[in-house]
N, CA, C and O of each residue as an XYZ file, in Angstrom:
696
protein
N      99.815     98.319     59.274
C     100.463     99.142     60.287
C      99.748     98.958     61.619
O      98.622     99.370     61.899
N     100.369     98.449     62.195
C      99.797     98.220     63.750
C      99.837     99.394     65.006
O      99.822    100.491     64.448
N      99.869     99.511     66.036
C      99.831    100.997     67.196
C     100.807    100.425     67.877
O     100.867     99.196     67.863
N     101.729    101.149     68.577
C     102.176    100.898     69.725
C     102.262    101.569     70.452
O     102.597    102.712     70.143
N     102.059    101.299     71.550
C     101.721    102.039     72.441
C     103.153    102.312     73.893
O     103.864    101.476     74.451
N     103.064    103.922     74.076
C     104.637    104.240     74.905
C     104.053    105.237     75.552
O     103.561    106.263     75.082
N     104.190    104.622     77.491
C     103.500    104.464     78.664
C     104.346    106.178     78.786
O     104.585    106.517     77.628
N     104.555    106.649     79.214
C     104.898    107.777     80.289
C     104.077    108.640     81.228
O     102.916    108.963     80.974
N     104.900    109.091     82.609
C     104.406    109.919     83.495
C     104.176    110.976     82.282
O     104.161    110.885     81.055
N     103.940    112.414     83.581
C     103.754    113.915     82.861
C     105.500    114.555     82.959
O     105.555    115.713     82.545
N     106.489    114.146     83.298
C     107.598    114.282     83.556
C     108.625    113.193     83.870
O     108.418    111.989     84.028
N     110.046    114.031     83.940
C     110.940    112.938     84.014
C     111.636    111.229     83.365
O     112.353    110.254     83.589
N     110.740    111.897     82.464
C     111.519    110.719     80.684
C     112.814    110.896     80.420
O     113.365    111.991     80.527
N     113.543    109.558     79.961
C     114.927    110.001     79.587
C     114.281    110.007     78.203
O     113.483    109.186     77.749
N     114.743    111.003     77.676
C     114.207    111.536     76.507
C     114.414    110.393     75.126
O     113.549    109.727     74.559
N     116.278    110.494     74.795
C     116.399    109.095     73.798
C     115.982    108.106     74.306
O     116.235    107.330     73.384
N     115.412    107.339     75.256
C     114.757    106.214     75.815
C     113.021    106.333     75.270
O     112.199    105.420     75.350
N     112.797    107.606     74.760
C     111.771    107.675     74.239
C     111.439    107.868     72.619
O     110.514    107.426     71.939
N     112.661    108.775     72.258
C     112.842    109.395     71.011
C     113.356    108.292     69.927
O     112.814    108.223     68.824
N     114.298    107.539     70.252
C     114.640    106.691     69.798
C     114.084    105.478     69.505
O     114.107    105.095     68.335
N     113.530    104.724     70.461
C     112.203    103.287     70.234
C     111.066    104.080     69.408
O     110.433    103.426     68.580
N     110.798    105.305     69.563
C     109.814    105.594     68.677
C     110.120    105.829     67.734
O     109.269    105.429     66.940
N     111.456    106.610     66.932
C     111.608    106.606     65.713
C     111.744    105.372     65.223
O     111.196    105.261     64.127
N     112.382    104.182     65.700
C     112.841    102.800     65.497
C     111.319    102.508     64.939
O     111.098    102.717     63.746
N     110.224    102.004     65.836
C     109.111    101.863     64.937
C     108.101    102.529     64.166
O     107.179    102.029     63.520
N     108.328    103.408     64.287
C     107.785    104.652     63.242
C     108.336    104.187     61.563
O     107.762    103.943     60.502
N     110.060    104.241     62.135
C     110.847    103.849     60.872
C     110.212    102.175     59.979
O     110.079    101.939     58.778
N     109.934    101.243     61.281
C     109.306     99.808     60.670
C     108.281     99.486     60.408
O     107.847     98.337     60.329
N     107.497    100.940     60.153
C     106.124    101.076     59.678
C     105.009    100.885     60.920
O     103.831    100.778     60.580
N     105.279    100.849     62.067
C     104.227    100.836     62.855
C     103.969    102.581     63.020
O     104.637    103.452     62.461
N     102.863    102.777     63.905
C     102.238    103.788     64.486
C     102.323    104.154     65.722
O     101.400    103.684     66.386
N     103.108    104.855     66.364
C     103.745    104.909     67.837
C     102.726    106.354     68.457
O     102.431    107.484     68.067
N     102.468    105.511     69.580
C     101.511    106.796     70.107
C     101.497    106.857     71.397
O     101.482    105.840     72.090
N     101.500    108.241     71.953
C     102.489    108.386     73.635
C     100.551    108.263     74.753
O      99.449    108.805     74.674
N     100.982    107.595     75.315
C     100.180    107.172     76.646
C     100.688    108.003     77.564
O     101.911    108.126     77.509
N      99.963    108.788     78.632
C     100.282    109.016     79.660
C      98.969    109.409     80.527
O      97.964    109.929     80.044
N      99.207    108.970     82.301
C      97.650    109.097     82.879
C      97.424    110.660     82.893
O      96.539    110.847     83.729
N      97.868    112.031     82.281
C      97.627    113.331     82.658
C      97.543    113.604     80.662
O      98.433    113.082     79.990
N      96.461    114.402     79.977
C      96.512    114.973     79.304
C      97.397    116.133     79.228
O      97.970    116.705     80.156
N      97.426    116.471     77.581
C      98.703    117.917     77.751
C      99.741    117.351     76.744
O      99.519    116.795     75.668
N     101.283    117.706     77.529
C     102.510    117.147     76.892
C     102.884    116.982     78.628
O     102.510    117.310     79.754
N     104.239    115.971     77.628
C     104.951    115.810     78.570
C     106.659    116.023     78.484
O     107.337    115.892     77.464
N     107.209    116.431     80.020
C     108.747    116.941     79.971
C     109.587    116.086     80.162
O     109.755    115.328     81.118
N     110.288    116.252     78.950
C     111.606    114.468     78.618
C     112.746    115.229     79.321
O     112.669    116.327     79.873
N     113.459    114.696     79.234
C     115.147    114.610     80.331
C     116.072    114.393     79.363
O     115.907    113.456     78.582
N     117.126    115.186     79.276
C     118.405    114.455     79.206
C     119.350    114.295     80.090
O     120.340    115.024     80.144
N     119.002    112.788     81.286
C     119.620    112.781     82.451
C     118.896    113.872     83.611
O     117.777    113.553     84.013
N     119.521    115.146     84.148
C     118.640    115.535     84.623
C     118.136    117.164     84.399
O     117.413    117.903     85.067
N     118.921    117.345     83.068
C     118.408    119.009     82.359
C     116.841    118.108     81.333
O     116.658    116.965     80.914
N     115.910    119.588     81.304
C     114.918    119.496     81.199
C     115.375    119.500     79.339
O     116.305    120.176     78.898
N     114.617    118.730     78.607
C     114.451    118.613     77.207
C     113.793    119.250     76.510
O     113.617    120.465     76.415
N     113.164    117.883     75.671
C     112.059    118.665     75.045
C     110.544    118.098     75.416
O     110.280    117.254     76.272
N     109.787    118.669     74.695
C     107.948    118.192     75.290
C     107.821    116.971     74.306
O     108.611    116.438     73.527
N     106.453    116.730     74.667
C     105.938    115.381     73.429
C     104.701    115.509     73.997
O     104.316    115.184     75.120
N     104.083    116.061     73.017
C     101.975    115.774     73.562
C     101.490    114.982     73.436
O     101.790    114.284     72.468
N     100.343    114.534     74.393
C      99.952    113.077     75.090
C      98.581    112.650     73.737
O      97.614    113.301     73.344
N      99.003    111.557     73.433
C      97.944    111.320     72.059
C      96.720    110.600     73.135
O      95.566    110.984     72.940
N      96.900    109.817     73.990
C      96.022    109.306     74.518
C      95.999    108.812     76.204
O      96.746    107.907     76.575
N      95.298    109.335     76.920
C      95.062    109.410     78.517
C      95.215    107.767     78.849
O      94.329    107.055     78.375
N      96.301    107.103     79.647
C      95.801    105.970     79.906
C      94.914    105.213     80.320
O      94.729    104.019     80.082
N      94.140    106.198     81.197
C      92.524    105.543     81.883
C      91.619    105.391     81.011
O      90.722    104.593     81.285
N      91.566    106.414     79.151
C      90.846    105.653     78.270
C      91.742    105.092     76.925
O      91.638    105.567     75.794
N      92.891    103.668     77.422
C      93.087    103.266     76.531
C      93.180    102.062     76.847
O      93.473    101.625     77.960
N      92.827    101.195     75.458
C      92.310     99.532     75.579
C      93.645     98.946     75.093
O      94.179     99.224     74.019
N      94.142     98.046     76.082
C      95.251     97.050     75.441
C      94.798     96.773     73.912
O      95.498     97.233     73.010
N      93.448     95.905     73.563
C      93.735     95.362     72.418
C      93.839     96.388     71.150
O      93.644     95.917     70.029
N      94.132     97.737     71.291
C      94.370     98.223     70.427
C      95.655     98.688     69.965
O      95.966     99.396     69.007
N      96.530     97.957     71.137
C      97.681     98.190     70.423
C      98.558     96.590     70.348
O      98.130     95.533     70.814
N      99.556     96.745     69.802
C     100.754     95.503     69.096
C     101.611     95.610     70.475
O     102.329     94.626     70.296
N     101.844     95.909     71.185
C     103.127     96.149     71.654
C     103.024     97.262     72.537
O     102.269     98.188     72.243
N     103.841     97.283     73.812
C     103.437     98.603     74.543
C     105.372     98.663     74.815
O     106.052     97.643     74.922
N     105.942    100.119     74.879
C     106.960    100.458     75.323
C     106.997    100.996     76.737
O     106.071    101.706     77.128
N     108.157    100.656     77.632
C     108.414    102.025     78.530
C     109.188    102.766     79.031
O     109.602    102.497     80.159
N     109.637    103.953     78.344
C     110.946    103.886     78.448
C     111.235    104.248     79.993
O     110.616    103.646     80.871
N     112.140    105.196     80.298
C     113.183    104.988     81.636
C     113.256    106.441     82.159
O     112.447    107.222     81.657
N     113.951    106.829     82.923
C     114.217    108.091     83.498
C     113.736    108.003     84.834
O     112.565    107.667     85.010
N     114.644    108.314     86.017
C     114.220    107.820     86.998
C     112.868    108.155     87.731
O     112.190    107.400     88.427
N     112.635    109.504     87.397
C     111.340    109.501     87.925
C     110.194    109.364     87.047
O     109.130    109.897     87.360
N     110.296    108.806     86.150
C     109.443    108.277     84.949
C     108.653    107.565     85.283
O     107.485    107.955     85.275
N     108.945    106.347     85.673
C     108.319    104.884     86.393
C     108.273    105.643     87.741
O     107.096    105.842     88.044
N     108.819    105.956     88.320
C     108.360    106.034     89.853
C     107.045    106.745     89.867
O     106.214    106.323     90.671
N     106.643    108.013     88.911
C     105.182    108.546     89.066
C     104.694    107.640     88.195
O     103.570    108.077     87.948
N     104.896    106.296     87.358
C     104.095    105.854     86.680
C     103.822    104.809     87.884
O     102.667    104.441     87.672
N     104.157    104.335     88.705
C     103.800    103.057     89.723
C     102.939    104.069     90.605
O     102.704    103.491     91.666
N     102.601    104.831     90.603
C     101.668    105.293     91.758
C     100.493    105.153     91.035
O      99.563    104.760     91.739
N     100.269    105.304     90.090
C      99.139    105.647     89.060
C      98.182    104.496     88.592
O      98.648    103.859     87.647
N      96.808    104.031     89.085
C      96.756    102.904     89.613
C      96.185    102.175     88.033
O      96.234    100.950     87.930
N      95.544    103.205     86.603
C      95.306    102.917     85.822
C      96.946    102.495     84.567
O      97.069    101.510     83.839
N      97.816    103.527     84.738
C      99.071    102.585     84.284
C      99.308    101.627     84.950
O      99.589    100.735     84.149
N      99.376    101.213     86.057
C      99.618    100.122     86.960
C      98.978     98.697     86.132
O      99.424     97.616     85.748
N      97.829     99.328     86.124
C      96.648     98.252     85.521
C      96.936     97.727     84.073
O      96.847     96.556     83.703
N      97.325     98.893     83.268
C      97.036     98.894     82.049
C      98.677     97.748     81.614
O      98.623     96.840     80.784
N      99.855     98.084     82.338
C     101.150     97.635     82.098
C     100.800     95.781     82.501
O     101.302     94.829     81.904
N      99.888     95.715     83.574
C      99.302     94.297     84.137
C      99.031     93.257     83.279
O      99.268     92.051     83.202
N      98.250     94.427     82.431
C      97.118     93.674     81.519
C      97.637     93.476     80.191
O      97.247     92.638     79.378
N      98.340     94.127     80.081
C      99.833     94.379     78.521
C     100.145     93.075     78.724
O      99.862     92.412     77.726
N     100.676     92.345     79.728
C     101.617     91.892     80.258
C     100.789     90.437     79.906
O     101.016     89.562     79.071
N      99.939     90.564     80.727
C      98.870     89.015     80.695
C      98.221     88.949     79.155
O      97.527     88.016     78.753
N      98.579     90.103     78.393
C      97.312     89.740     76.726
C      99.047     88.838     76.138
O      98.991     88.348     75.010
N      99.964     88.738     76.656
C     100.911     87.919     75.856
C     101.872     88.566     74.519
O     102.705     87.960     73.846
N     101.424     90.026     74.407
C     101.702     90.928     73.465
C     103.489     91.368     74.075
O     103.962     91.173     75.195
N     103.997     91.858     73.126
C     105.357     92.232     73.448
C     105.348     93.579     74.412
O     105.000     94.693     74.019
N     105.690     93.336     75.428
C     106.284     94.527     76.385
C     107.597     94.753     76.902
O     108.127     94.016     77.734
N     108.352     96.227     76.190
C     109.838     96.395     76.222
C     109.788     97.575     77.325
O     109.080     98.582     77.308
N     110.936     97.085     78.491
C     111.286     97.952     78.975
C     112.346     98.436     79.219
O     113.239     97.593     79.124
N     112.864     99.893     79.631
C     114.533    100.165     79.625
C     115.061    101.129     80.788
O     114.778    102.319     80.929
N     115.648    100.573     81.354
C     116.532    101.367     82.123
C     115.992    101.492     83.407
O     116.394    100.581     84.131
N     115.261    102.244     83.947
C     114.453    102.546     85.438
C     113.012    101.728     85.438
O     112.585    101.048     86.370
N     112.223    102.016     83.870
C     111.154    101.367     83.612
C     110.747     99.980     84.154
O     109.557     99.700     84.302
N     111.489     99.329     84.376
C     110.825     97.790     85.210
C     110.503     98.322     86.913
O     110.186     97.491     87.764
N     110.592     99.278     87.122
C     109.858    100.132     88.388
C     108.277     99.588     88.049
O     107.521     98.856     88.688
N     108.180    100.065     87.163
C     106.568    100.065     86.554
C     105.771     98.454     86.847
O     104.642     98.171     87.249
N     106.979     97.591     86.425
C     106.682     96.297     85.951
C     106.161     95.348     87.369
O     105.228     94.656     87.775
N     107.229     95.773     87.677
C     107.503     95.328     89.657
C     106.126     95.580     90.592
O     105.595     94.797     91.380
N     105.675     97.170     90.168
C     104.563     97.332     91.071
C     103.257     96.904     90.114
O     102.232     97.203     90.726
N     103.044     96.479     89.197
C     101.991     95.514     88.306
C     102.586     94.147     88.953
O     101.513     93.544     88.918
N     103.324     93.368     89.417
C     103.604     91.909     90.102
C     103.716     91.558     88.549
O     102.858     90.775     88.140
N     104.352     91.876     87.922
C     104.875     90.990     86.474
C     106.177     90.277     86.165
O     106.265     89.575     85.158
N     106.959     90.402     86.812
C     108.442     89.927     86.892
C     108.396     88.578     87.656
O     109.483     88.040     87.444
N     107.617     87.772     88.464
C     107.432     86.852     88.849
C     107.934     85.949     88.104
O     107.126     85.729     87.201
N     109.375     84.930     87.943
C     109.652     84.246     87.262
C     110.384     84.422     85.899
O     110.863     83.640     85.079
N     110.258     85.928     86.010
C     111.064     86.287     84.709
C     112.747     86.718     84.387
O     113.445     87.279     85.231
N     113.007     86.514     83.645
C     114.568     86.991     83.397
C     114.925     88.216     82.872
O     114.871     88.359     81.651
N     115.290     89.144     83.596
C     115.634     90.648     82.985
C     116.634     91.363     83.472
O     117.349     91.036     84.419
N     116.715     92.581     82.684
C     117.737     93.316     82.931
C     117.242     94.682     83.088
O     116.062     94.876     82.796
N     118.217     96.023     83.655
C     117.316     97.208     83.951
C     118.495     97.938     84.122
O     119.410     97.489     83.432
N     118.918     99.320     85.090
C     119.757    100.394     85.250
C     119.871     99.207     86.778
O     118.937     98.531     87.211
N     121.162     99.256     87.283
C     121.806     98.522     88.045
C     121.270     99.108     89.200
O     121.426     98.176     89.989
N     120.802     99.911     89.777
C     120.136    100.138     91.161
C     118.635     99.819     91.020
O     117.688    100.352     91.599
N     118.644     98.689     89.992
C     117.058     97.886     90.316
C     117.279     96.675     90.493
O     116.376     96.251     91.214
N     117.924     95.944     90.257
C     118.507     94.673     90.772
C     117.713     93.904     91.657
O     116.859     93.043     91.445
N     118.351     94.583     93.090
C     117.595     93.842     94.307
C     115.697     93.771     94.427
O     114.912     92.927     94.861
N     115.532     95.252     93.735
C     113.841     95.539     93.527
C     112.932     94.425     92.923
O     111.807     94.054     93.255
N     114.134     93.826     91.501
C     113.377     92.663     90.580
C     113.583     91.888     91.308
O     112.523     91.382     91.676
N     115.018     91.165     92.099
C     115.226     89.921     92.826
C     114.130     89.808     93.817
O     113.522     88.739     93.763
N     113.687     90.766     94.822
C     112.490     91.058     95.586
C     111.477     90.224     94.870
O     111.236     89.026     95.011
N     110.875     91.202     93.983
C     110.022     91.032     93.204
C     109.899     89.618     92.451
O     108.949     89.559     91.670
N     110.768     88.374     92.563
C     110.707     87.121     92.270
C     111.321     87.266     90.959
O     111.138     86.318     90.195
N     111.922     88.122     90.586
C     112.306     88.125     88.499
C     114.075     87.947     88.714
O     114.709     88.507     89.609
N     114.641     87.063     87.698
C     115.635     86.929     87.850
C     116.836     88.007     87.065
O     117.211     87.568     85.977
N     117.398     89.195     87.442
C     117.798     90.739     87.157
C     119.227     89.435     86.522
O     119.585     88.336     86.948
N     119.644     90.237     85.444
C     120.896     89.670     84.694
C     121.205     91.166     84.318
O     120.404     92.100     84.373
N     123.021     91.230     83.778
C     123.203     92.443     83.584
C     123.882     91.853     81.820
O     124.779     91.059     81.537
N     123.339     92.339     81.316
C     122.808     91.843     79.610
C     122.639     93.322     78.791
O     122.356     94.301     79.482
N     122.769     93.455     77.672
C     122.099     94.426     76.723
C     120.822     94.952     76.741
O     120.265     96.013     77.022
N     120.410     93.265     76.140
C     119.061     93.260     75.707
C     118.621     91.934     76.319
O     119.406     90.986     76.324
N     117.332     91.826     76.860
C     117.178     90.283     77.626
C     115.843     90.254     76.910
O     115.264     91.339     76.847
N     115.126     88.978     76.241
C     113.694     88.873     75.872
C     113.336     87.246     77.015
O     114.025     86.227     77.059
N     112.470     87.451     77.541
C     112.026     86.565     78.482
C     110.698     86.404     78.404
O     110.219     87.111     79.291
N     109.561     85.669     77.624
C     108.343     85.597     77.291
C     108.314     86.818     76.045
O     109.076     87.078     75.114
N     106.970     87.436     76.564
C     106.972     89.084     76.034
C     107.557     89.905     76.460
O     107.605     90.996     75.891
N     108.211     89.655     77.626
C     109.340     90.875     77.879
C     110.364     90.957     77.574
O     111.091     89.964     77.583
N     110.936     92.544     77.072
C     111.376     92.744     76.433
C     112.846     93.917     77.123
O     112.787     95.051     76.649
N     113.668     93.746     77.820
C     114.525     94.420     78.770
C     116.012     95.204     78.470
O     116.912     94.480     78.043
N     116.267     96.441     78.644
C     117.584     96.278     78.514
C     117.665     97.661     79.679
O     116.750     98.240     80.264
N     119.359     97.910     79.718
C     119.663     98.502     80.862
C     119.734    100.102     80.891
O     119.330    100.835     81.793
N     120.367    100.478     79.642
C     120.863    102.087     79.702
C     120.070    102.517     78.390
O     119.193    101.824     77.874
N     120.512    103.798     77.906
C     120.753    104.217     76.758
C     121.685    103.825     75.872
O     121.319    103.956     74.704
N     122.919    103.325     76.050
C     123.627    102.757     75.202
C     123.573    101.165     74.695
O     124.391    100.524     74.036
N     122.086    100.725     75.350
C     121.689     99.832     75.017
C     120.698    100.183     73.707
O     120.587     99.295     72.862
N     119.986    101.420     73.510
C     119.125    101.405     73.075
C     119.014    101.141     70.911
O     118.113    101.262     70.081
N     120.429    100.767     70.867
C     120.319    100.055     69.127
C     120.046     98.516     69.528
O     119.176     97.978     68.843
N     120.564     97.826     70.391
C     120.218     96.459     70.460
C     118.403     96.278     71.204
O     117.657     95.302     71.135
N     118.180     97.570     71.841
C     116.500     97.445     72.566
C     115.679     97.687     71.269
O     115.061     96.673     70.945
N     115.561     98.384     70.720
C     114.885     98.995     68.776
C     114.765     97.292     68.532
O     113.858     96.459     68.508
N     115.792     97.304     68.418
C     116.084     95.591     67.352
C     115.339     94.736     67.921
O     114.465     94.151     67.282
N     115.548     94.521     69.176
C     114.485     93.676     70.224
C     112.822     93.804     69.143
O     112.257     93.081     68.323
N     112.525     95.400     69.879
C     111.121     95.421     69.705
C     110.930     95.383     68.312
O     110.171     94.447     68.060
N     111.235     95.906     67.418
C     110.827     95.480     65.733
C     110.611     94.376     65.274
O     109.718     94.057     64.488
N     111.930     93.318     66.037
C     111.457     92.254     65.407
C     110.507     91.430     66.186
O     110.062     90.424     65.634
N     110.001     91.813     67.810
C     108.953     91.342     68.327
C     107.972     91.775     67.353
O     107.392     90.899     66.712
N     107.716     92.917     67.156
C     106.530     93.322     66.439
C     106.638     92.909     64.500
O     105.684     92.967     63.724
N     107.579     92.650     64.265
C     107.544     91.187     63.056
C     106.880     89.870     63.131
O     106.451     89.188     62.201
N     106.869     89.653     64.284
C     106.398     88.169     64.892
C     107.633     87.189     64.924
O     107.497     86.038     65.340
């Protein structure tokens, strides 16, 4: 059973963008454990009514890439936007990125990716008002399901999220 690891702010998660990739590998025998740079819990979204909580297993400023398989992130618009200010997720999504390990993101989440300079050359997909952000950003934005481009791992909405599961399980199969 390997860790994976799923990035969030202290707020503003789309909630099944979270609930869902984690039951998905929970269900494939991995160990899913929520990252975020603020101890506590944190407040998920559905869209923009407030959800439910999820308490933070581990502070991102003390957590080591090589201890996990795989890092998730899910989406919600202001999810990634307080996660790109945050200079140790910033770092930590960087360094995900460069260990060659699978990194899935969905929906708003390539916010995150963009301000780590990781999309450079890559092919992805996201929520359609990120487009120009990745094209900026040198990554080539396609409007797709599910896009895998190296270790990344992309798709656009929530109604992507049975073909995004499938993505990451079988990344984390090898």
């Amino acid at each position: 059973m390997s860790k994976v690891a799923f990035l969030v702010a202290s707020e503003g998660i789309e909630r099944v963008e979270l609930t869902d990739p984690w039951q998905a590998v929970k269900d494939a025998g991995h160990e899913p454990v929520l990252l975020s740079p603020e101890p506590g819990e944190v407040q998920t979204f559905d869209h923009l009514d407030k959800a439910a909580t999820q308490a933070v297993d581990v502070v991102v400023s003390d957590a080591a890439v090589g201890d996990y398989a795989a890092l998730v992130l899910p989406g919600g618009v202001a999810n990634p936007d307080a996660l790109r200010l945050d200079e140790d997720a910033v770092g930590f999504v960087k360094e995900f990125m460069g260990s060659g390990k699978p990194v899935a993101a969905i929906c708003h989440a390539p916010w995150t990716l963009i301000e780590a300079d990781v999309v450079r050359g890559k092919r992805l997909t996201s929520w359609p008002s990120l487009q120009t952000d990745i094209r900026n950003a040198g990554g080539e934005w396609v409007d797709e399901e599910v896009v895998t481009s190296d270790n990344l791992i992309t798709s656009r909405k929530p109604d992507d999220i049975p073909a995004f599961n499938k993505a990451v399980v079988a990344a984390l199969a090898g």
